[in-house]
VEXNU-156360 format. One record per residue (C-alpha): residue number from 1; residue in one letter; y, z, x. Coordinates in nm, 3 decimals. Layout:
<rs>
[NUM,A,[Y,Z,X]]
...
</rs>
This chain:
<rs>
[1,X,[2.021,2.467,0.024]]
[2,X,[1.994,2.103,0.106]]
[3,X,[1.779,2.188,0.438]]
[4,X,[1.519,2.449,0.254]]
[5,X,[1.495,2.116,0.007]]
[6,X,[1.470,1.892,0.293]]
[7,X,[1.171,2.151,0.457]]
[8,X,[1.013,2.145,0.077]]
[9,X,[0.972,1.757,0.086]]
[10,X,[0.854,1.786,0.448]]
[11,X,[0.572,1.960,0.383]]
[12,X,[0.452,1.847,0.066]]
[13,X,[0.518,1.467,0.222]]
[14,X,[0.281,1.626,0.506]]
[15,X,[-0.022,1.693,0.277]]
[16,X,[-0.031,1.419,0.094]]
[17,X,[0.025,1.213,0.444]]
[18,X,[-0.288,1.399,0.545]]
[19,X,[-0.450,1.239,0.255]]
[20,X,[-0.318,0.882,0.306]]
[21,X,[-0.387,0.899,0.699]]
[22,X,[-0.725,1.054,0.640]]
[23,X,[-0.802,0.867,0.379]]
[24,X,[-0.648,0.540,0.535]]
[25,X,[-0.851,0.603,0.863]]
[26,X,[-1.147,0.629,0.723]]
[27,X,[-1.087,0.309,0.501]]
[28,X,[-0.955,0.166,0.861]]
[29,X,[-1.347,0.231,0.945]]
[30,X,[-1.427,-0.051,0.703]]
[31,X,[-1.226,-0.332,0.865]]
[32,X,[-1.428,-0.347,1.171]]
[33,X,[-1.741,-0.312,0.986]]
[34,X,[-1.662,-0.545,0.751]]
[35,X,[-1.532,-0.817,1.041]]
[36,X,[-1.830,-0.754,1.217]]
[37,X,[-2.100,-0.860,0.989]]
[38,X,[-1.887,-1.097,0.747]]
[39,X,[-1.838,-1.404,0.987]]
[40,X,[-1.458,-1.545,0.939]]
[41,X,[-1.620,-1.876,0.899]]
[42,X,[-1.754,-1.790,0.576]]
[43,X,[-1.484,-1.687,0.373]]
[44,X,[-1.669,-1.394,0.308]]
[45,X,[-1.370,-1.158,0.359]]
[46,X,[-1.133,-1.390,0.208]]
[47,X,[-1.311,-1.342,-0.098]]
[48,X,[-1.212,-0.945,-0.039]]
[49,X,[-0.898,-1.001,0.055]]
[50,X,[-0.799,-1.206,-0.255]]
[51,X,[-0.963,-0.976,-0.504]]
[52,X,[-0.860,-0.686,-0.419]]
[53,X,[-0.491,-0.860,-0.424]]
[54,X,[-0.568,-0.932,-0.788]]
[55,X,[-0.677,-0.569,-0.836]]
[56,X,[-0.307,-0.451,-0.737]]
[57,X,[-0.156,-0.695,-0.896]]
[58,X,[-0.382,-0.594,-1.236]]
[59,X,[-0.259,-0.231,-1.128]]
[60,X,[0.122,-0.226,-1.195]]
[61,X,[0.035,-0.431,-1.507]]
[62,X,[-0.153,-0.229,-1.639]]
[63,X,[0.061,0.120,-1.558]]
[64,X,[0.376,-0.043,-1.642]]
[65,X,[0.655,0.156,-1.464]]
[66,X,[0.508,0.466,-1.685]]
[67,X,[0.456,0.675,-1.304]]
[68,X,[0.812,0.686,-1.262]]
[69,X,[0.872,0.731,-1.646]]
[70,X,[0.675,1.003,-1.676]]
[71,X,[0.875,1.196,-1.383]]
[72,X,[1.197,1.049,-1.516]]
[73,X,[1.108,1.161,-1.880]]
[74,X,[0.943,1.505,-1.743]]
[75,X,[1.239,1.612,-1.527]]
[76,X,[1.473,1.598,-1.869]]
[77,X,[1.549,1.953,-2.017]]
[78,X,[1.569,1.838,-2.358]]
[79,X,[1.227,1.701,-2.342]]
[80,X,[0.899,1.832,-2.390]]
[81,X,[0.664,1.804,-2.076]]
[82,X,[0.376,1.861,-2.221]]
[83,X,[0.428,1.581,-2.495]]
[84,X,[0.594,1.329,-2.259]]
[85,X,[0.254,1.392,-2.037]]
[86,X,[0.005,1.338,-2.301]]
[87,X,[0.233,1.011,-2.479]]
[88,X,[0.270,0.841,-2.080]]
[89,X,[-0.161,0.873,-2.100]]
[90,X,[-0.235,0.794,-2.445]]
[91,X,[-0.007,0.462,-2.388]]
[92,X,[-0.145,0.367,-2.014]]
[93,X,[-0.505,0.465,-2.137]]
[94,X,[-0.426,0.307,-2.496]]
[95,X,[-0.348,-0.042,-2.265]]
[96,X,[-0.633,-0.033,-1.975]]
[97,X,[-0.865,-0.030,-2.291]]
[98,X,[-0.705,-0.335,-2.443]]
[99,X,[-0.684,-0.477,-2.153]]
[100,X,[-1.096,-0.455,-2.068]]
[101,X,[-1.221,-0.532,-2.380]]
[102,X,[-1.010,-0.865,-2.419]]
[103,X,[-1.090,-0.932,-2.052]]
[104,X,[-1.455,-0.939,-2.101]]
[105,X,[-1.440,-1.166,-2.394]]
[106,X,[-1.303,-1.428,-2.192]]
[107,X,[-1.479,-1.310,-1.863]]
[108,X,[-1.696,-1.640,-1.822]]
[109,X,[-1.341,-1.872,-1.856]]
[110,X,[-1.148,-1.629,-1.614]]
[111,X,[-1.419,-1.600,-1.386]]
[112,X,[-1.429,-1.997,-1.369]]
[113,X,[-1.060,-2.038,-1.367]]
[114,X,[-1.025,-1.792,-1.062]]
[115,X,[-1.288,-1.994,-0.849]]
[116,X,[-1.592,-1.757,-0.930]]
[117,X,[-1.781,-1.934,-1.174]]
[118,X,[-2.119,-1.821,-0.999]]
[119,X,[-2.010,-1.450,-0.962]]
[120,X,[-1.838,-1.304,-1.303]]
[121,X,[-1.956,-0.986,-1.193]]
[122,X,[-1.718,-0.944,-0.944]]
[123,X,[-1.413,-1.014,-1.195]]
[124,X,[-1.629,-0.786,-1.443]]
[125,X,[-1.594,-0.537,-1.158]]
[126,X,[-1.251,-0.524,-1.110]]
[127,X,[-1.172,-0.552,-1.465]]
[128,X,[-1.307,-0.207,-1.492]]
[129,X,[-1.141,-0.096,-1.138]]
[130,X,[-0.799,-0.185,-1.301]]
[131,X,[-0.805,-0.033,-1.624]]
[132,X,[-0.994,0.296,-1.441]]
[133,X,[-0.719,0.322,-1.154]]
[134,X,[-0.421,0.252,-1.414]]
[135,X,[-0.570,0.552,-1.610]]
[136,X,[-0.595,0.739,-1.315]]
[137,X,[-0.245,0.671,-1.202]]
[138,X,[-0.089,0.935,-1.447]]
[139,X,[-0.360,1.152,-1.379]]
[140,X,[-0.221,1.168,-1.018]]
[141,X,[0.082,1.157,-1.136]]
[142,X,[0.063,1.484,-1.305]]
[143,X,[-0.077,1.656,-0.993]]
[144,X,[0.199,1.525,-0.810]]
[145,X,[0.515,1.698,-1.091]]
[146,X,[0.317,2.024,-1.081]]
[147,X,[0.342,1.990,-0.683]]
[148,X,[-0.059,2.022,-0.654]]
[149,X,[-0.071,1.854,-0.344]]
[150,X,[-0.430,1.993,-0.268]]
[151,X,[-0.624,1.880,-0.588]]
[152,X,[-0.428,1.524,-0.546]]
[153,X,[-0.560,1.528,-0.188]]
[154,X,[-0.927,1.615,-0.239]]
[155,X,[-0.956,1.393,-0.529]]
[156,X,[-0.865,1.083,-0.289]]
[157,X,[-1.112,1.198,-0.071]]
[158,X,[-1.363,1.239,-0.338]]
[159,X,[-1.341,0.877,-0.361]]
[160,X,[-1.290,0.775,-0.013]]
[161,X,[-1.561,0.950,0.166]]
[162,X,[-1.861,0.783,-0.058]]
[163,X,[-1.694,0.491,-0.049]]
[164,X,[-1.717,0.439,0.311]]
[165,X,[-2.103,0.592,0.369]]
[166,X,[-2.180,0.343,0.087]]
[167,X,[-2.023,0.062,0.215]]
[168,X,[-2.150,0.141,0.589]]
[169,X,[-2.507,0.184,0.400]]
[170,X,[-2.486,-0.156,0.276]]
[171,X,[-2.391,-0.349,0.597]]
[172,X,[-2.505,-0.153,0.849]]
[173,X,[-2.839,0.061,0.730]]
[174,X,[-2.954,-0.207,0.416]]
[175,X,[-3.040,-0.490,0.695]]
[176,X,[-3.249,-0.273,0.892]]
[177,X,[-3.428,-0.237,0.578]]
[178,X,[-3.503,-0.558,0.474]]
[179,X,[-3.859,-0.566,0.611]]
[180,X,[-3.965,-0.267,0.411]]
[181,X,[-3.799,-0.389,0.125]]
[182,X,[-3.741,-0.738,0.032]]
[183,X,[-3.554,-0.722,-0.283]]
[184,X,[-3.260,-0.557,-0.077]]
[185,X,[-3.236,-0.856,0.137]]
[186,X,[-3.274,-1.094,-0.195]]
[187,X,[-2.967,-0.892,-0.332]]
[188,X,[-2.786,-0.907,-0.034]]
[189,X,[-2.823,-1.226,0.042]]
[190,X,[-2.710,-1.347,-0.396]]
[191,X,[-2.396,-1.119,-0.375]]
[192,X,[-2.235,-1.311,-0.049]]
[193,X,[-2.420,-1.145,0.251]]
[194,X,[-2.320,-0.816,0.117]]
[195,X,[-1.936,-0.905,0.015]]
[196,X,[-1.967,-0.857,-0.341]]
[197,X,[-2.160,-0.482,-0.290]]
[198,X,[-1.838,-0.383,-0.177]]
[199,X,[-1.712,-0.446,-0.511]]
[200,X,[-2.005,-0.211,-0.697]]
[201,X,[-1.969,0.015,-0.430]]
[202,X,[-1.641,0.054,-0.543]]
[203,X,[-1.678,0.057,-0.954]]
[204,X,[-1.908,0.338,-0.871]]
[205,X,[-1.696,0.579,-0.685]]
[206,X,[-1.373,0.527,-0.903]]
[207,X,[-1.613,0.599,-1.175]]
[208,X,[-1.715,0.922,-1.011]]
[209,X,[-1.369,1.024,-0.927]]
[210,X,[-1.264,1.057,-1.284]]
[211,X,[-1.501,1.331,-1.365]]
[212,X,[-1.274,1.532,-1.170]]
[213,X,[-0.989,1.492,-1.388]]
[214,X,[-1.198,1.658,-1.660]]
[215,X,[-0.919,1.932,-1.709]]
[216,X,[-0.597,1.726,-1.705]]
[217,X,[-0.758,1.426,-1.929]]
[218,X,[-0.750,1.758,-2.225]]
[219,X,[-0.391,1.721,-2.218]]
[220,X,[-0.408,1.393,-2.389]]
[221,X,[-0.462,1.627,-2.735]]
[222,X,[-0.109,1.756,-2.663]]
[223,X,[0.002,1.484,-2.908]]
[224,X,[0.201,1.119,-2.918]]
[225,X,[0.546,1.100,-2.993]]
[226,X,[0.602,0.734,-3.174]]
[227,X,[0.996,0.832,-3.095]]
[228,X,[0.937,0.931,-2.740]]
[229,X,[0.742,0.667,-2.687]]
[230,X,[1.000,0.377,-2.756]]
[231,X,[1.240,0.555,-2.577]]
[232,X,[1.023,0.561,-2.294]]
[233,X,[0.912,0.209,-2.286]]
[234,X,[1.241,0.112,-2.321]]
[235,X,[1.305,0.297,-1.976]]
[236,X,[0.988,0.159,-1.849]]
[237,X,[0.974,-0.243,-1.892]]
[238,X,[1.259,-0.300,-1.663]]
[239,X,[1.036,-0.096,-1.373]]
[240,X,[0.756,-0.287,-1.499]]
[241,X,[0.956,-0.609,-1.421]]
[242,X,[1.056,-0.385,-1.091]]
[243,X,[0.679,-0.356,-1.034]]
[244,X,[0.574,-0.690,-1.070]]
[245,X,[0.811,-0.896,-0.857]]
[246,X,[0.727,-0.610,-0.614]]
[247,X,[0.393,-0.669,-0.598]]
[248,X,[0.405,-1.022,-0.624]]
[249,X,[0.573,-0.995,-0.252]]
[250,X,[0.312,-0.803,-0.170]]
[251,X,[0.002,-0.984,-0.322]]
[252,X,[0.106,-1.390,-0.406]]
[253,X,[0.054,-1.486,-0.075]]
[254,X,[-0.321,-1.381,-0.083]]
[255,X,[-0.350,-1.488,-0.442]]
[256,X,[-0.201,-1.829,-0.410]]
[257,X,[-0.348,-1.923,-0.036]]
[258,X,[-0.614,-2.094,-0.090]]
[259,X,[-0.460,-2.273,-0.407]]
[260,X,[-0.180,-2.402,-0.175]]
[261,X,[-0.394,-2.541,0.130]]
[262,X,[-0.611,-2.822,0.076]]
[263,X,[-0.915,-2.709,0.226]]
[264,X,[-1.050,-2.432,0.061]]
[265,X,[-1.332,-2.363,0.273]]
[266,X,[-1.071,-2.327,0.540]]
[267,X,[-0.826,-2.129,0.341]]
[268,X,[-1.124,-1.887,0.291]]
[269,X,[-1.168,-1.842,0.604]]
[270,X,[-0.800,-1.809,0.753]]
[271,X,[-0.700,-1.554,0.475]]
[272,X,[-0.963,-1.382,0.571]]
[273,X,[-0.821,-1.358,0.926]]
[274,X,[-0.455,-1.263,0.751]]
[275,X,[-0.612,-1.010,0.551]]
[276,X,[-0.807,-0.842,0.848]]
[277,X,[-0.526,-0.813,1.040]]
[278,X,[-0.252,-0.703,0.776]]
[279,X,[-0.478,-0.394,0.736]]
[280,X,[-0.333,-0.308,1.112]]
[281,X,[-0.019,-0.359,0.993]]
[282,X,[-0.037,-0.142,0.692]]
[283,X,[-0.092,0.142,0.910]]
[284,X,[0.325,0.193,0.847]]
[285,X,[0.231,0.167,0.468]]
[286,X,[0.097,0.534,0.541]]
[287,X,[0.417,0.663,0.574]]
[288,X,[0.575,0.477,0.302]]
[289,X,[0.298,0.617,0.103]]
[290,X,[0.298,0.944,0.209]]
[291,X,[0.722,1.000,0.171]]
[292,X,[0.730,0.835,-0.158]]
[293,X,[0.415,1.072,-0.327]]
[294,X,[0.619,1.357,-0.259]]
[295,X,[0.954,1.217,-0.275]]
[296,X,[0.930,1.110,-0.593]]
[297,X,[0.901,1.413,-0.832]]
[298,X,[1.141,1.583,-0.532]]
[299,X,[1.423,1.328,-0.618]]
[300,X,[1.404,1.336,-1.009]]
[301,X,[1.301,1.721,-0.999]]
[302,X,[1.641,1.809,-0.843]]
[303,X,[1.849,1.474,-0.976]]
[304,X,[2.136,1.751,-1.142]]
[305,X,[2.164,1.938,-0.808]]
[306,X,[2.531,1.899,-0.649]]
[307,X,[2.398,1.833,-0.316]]
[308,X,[2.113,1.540,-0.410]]
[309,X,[2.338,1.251,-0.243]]
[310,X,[2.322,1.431,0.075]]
[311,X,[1.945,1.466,0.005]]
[312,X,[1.937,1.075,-0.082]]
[313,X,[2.084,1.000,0.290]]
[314,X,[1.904,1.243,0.480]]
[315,X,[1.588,1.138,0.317]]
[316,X,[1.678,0.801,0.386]]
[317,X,[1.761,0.800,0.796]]
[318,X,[1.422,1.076,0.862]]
[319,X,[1.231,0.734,0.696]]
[320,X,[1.371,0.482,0.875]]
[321,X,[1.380,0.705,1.231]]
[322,X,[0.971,0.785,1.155]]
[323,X,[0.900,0.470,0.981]]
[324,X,[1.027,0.311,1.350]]
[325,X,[0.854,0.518,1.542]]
[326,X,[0.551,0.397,1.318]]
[327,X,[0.637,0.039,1.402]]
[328,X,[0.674,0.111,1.808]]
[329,X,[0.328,0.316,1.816]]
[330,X,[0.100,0.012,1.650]]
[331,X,[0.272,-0.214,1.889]]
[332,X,[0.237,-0.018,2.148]]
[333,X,[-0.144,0.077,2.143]]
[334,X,[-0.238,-0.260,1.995]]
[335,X,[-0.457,-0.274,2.297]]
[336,X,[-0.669,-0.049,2.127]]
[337,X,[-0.557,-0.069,1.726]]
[338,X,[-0.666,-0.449,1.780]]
[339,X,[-1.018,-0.298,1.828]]
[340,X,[-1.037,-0.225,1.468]]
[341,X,[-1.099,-0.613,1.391]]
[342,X,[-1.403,-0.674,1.506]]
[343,X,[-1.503,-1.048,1.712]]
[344,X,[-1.832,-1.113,1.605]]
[345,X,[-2.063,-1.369,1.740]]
[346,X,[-2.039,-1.718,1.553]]
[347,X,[-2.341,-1.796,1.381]]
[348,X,[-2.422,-2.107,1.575]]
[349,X,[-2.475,-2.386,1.231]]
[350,X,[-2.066,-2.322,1.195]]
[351,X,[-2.038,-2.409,1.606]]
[352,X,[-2.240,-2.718,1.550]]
[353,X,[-1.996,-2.821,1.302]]
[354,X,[-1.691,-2.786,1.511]]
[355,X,[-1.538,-2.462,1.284]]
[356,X,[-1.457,-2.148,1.485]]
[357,X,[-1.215,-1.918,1.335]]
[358,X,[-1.154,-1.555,1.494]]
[359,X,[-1.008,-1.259,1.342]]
[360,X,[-0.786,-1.151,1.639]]
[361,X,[-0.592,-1.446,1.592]]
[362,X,[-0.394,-1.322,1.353]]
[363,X,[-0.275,-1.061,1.526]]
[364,X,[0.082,-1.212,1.586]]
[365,X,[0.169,-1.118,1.236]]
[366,X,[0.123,-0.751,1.263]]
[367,X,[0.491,-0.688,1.380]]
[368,X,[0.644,-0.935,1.116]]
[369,X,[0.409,-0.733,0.850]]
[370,X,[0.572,-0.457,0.954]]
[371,X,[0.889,-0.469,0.967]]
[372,X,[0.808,-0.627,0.603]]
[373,X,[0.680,-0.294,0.524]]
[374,X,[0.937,-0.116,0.697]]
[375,X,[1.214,-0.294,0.449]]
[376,X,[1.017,-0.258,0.165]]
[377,X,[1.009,0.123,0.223]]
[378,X,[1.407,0.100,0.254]]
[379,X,[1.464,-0.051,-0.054]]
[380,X,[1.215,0.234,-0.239]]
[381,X,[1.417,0.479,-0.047]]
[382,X,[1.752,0.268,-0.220]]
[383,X,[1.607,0.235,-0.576]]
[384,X,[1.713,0.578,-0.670]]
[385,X,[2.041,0.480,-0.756]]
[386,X,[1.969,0.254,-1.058]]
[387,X,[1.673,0.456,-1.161]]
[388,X,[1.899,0.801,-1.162]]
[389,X,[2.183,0.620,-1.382]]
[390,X,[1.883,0.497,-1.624]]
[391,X,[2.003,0.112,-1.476]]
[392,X,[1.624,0.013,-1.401]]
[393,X,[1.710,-0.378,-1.500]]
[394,X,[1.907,-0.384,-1.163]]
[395,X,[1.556,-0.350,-0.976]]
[396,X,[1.365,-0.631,-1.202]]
[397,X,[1.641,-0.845,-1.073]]
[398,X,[1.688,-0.787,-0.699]]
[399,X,[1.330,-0.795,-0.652]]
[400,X,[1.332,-1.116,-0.872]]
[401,X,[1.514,-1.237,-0.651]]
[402,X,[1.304,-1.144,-0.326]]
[403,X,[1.021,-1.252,-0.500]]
[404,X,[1.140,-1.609,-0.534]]
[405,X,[1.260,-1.594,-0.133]]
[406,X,[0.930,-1.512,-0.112]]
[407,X,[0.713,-1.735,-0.335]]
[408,X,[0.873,-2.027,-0.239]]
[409,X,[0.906,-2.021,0.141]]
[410,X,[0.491,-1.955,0.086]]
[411,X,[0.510,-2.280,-0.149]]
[412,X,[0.664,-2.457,0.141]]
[413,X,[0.532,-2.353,0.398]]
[414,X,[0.166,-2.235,0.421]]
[415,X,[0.009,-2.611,0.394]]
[416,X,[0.194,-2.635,0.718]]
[417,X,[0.176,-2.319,0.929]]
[418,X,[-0.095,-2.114,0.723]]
[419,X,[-0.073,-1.761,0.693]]
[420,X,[0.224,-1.719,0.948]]
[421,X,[0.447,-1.857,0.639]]
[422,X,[0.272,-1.613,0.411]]
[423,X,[0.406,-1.282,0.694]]
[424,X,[0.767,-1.418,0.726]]
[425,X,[0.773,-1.509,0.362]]
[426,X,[0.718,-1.141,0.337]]
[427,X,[1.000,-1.039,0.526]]
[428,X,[1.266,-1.244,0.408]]
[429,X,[1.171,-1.092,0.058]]
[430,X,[1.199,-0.738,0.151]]
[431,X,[1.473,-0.844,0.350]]
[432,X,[1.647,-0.969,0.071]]
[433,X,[1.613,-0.669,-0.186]]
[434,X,[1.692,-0.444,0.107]]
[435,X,[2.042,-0.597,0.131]]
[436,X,[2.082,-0.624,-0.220]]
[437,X,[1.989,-0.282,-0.359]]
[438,X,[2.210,-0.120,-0.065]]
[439,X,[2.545,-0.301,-0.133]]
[440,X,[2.486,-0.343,-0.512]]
[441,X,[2.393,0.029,-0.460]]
[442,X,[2.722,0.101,-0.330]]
[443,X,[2.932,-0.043,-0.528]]
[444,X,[2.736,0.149,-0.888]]
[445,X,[2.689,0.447,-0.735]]
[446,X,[2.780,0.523,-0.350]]
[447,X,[2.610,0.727,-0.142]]
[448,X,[2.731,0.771,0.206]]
[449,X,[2.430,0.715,0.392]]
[450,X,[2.453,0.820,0.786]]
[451,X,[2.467,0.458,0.881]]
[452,X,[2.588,0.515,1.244]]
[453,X,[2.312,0.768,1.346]]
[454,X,[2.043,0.528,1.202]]
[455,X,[2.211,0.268,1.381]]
[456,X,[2.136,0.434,1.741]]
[457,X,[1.772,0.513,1.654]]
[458,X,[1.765,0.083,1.545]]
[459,X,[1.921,-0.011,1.905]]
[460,X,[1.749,0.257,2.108]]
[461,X,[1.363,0.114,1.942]]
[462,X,[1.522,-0.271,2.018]]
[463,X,[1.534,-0.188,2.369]]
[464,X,[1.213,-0.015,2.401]]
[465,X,[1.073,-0.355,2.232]]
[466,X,[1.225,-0.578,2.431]]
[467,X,[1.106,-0.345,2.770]]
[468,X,[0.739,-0.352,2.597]]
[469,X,[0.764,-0.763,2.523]]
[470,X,[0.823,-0.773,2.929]]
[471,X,[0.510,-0.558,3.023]]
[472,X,[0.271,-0.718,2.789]]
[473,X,[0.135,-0.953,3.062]]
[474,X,[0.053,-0.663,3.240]]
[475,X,[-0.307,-0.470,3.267]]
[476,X,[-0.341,-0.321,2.938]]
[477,X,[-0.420,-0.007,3.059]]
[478,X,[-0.115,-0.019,3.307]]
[479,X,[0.093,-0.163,2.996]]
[480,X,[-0.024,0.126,2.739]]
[481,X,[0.070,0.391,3.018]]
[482,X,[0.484,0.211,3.042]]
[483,X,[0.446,0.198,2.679]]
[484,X,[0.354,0.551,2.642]]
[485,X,[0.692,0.665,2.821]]
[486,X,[0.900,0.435,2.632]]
[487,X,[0.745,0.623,2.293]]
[488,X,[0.870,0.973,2.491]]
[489,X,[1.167,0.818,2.522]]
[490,X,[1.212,0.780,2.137]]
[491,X,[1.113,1.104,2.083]]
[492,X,[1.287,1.291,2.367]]
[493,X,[1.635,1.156,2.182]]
[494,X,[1.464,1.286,1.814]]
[495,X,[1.359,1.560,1.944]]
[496,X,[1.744,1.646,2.071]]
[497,X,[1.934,1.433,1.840]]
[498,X,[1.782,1.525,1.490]]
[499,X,[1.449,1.745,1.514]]
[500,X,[1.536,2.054,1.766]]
[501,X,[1.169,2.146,1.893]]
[502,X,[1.267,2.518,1.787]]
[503,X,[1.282,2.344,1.397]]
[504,X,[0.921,2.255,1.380]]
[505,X,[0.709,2.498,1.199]]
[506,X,[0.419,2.700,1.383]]
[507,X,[0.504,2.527,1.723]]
[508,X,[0.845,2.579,1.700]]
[509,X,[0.876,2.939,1.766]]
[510,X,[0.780,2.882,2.150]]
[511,X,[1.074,2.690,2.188]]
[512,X,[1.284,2.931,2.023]]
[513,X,[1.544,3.125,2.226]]
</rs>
């Protein structure tokens, strides 16, 4: 039972990984676009970096824990899915609204007090992003508890797609036009050399996207439950605290950066660099993304089955064994992944001046990043306890308490050693509500997670690190080919330790006996 279950999550974790790594890669297409004709020197994509950090931040306001509420809620026998699916929308809808129309009342103040006095249409832009994504969320969030993994996927891509042929339209086909046109290059030139297009570019296409919701937007006239509804924020504000502190790991350092150093021009320019080259990193974020979509509805779905602490541990060591190899691949082929942030030349008035600042610098933090990323799947992966025992409080606090770790070795540390304090403050975070949610986790409700087996797969990737770390100096091509075997290695011992070849579906019947 447990392993049809297990094959169940597989492949719906599989379709919606399609659309995060689709989807992902061709966002992945933006970075060296983007680091190609927005010089580092600028601050041009510092400026991206830090609003978009606002934008998720704005995000889990502005849903407030009602995603996993509205599985948690929808999952109960006694209550009515159809109602607890039209009260989660009328409330996140109900909120975005509230949220926009206050916001623009105060735009020109906000605007100021965020260091964009001269642009409030780019806070105007993502006020709308927020409170259009936040509406969205439970949108999704409906496709993904009637398992319609399809619609979910082709909806993300109905977004993604125009969002990169617009975006490669205004920085790589708009120029060329310039001559023909000269109130493109006026426009491009007021809006930050094309920096602040991206953020029309992509008001426009989340627009779009929510014409295709056209048939699951009707079931907001299935009604609002004032009962239901307490009950349900009442589940939700501790995930909303959850949320927040969560996101605050994620986002405060790119928030706060260039508040902390002293030279903003500088602080621009270098979290433009850390942004860049976290999007390499986040490459493991596809995975995380990916498991939890489908996991998610899978764990509260069957939450009454006998067998769903086994499910909880397996589910737990297949992450951590795929969310390593992850980690070993991007190191691995960083050779070429480092290819995706592009070196452009320095425009020659920023040479005269002494300030040169490259993008592949900040390439040392990808492996901190992700091993950041790789704990922060972890302790999704270890949430379930609390959440299943309706003991969401116990996430607001551990991840309080990672988000202090975090917050103030940033405070500390960044006027000092820049962004490199912002990727460690990351990991000691994550690394912190890791450790807590597992051994609160097992004292309120145990589950007996295969610690030893995950333990070999940690070892065996430590010594194919350290191996790698010794051939770096090498000839990258020379390097990449060692570095391939070593990844053969790792999956040789999956392939015979935990994934029998004869398993896999399609494939798998070659290998059959």
């Amino acid at each position: 039972m447990a392993g049809s279950k297990m094959a169940t999550l597989a492949k719906d974790t599989a379709i919606y990984g399609i659309s995060s790594i689709v989807g992902r890669f061709l966002n992945y297409l933006l970075v060296p676009l983007h680091t190609n004709y927005i010089l580092p020197e600028s601050g041009g994509y510092g400026i991206v970096t830090e609003m978009y950090a606002w934008a998720a931040l704005l995000f889990v306001l502005l849903t407030f824990g009602m995603e996993t509420t509205f599985f948690r809620f929808a999952s109960k026998q006694e209550e009515n899915e159809q109602m607890v699916y039209s009260t989660a929308l009328r409330l996140v809808g109900g909120v975005s609204l509230l949220f926009m129309v206050l916001a623009f009342c105060f735009i020109t103040s906000i605007s100021a007090k965020l260091g964009y006095a001269e642009h409030p249409e780019y806070v105007g832009c993502f006020i709308i992003i927020a409170g259009l994504d936040a509406f969205q969320a439970i949108l999704f969030s409906r496709l993904r508890q009637q398992h319609r993994p399809i619609k979910f996927m082709t909806l993300k891509m109905a977004f993604i797609i125009p969002n990169v042929l617009l975006n490669v339209f205004v920085f790589w086909l708009m120029p060329k036009m310039f001559g023909m046109f000269p109130a493109l290059e006026t426009l491009y030139i007021k809006y930050n050399y094309g920096v602040g297009l991206i953020f029309f570019v992509n008001l426009l296409c989340t627009f779009c996207v929510t014409f295709g919701f056209i048939k699951e937007i009707k079931g907001i006239t299935y009604g609002f439950d004032k009962q239901l509804a307490r009950r349900m924020l009442a589940y939700a504000w501790p995930i909303l605290l959850l949320g927040l502190v969560g996101i605050l790991n994620q986002v405060f350092d790119k928030i706060a950066f260039t508040h902390i150093v002293t030279d903003k021009l500088w602080g621009k320019a270098q979290l433009g660099v850390y942004g860049a080259c976290c999007k390499i990193a986040m490459l493991l974020a596809l995975l995380t993304q990916a498991f939890r979509y489908a996991y998610e509805p899978f764990v509260f779905g069957n939450s009454k089955d006998k067998n769903s602490s086994e499910t909880l541990a397996q589910g737990m060591k297949y992450f951590i064994i795929f969310g390593i190899l992850a980690f070993l691949a991007v190191m691995f082929y960083m050779p070429i992944l480092q290819h995706l942030v592009s070196e452009p030349e320095p425009n020659p008035e920023f040479v005269k001046a002494g300030i040169i600042v490259h993008y592949r610098d900040g390439l040392k933090v990808v492996p901190i990043v992700m091993l950041a990323e790789l704990f922060m799947g972890i302790y999704f992966n270890l949430s379930f306890w609390y959440k299943l025992i309706d003991k969401t409080w116990w996430g607001a606090v551990m991840s309080g308490i990672g988000a202090a770790v975090m917050i103030t070795i940033n405070i500390v540390f960044v006027p000092k050693y820049g962004y490199m304090a912002c990727a460690w403050g990351g990991f000691a975070g994550y690394g912190t509500c890791m450790l807590l949610s597992y051994f609160i986790g097992q004292k309120k409700s145990p589950i007996n997670y295969p610690l030893m087996d995950i333990f070999k797969y940690v070892l065996l990737a430590a010594v194919l690190y350290v191996i790698y770390l010794g051939c770096k100096q090498l000839n990258d091509w020379l390097s990449m080919g060692i570095n391939t075997v070593l990844i053969c290695i790792y999956l040789a011992y999956l392939f015979k330790k935990d994934l029998p070849l004869g398993s896999l579906p399609v494939i798998g019947k070659y290998f059959r006996k």
